[in-house]
C-alpha positions as CSV (number, residue, x, y, z in Angstrom):
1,X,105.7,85.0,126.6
2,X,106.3,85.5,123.2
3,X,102.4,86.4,122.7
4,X,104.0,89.7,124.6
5,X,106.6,90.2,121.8
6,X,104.9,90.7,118.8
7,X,103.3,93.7,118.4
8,X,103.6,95.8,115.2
9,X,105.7,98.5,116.9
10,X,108.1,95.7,118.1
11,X,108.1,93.4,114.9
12,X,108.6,93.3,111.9
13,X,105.5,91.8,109.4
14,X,107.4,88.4,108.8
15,X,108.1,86.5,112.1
16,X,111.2,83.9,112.1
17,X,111.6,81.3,114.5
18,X,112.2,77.4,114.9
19,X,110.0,75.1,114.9
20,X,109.4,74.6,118.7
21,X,107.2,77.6,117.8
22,X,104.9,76.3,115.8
23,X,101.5,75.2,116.9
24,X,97.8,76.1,116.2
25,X,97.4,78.4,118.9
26,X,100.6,80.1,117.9
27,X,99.9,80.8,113.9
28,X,96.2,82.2,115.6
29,X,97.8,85.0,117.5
30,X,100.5,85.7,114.1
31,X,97.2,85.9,112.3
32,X,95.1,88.0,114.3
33,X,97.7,90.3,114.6
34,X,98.5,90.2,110.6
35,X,102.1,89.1,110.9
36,X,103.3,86.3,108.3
37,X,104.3,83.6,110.1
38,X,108.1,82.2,109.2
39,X,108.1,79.1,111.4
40,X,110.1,76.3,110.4
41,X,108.1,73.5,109.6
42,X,108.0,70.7,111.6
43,X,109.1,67.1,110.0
44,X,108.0,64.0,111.7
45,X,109.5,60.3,111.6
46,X,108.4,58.4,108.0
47,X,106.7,61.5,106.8
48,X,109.4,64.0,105.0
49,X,108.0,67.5,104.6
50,X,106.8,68.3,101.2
51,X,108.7,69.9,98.9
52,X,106.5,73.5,99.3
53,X,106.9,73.2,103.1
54,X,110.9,72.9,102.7
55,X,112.7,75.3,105.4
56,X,115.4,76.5,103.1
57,X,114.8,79.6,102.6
58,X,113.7,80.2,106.3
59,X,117.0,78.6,107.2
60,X,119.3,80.6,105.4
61,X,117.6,83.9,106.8
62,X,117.5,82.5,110.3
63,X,121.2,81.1,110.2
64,X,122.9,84.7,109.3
65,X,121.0,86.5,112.4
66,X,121.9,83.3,114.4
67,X,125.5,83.6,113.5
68,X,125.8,87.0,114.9
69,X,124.5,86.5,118.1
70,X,126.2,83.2,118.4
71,X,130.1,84.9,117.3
């Protein structure tokens, strides 16, 4: 479904979504289609992200067009 979604008419060049997104085959079809990728970064259990993969920025973008949709 959301291989559907992103065309250039459609989207913009940066793509933001949460981390359930990312994957291989994912990033593939953001490539190939020369959108930047804005995925959170996935964190797993005794291995914190690094400090270039930190979501911060990513979250503070996604979290004022979440808060819109969610008032």
């Amino acid at each position: 479904m959301l291989a559907t979604l992103l065309t250039l008419e459609k989207t913009a060049r940066d793509v933001w979504a949460d981390s359930a997104y990312r994957s291989t085959e994912t990033e593939a079809t953001l490539k190939a289609q020369q959108l930047r990728s804005q995925i959170q970064q996935k964190g797993y259990r005794h291995k914190p992200l690094a400090a270039r993969q930190r979501n911060r920025r990513r979250t503070q973008v996604r979290a004022r067009v979440e808060h819109v949709f969610g008032h």
